[in-house]
C-alpha positions as CSV (number, residue, x, y, z in Angstrom):
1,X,-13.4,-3.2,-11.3
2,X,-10.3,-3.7,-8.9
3,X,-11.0,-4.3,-5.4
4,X,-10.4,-1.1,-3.3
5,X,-8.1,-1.5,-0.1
6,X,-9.8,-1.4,3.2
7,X,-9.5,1.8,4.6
8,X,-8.4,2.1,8.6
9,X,-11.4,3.0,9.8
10,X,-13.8,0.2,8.7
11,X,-15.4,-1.3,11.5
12,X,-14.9,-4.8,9.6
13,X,-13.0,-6.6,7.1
14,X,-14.6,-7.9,3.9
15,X,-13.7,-11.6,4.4
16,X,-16.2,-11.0,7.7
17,X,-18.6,-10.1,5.6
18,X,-18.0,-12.7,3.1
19,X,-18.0,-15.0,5.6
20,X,-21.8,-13.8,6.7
21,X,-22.9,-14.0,3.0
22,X,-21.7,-16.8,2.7
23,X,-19.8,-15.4,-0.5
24,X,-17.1,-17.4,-1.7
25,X,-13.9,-15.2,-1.3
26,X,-12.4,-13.6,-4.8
27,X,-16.4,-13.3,-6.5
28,X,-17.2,-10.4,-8.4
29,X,-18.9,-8.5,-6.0
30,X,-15.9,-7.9,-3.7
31,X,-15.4,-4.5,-5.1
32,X,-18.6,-3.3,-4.1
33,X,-18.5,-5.1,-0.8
34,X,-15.4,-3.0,-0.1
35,X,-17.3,0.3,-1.1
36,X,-20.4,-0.2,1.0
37,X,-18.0,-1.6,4.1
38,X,-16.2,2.3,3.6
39,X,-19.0,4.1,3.4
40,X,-21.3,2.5,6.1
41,X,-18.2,2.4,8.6
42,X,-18.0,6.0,7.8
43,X,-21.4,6.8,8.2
44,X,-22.1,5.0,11.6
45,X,-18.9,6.9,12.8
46,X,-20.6,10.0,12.0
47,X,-23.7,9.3,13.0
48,X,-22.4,8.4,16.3
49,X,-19.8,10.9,16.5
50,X,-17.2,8.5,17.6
51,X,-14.9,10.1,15.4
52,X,-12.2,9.1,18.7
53,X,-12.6,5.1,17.2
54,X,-10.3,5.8,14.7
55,X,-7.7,8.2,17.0
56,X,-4.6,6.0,17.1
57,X,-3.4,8.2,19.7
58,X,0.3,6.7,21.6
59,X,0.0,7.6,25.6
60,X,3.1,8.1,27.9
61,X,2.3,8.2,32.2
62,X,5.0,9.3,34.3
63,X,3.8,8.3,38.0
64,X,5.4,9.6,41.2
65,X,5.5,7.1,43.9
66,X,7.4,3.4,45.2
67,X,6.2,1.1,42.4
């Protein structure tokens, strides 16, 4: 099965969790690594309801005033 990209709102990469496995990077588990990092990063948003962690939201402040 071919590795599924990372979707912007996972709370971490797989090489981090790799790296914690101590999993070699490319072994045949990385597909399912990538499934379980979706779905629990989507989960603990939810269950949070954080859903404002992944807002990318662009601000503009206009202030009156000498500086």
């Amino acid at each position: 099965m071919p590795t599924p990209t990372a979707d912007q709102s996972d709370l971490t990469d797989l090489a981090s969790v790799e790296s914690m496995l101590q999993l070699p990077t490319g072994n045949v588990d990385e597909a399912t690594l990538q499934l379980i990092i979706t779905g629990v990063s989507d989960d603990i948003v939810e269950y949070t309801e954080r859903y404002s962690i992944m807002a990318q939201v662009g601000v503009t402040e206009t202030r009156t005033g000498n500086g």
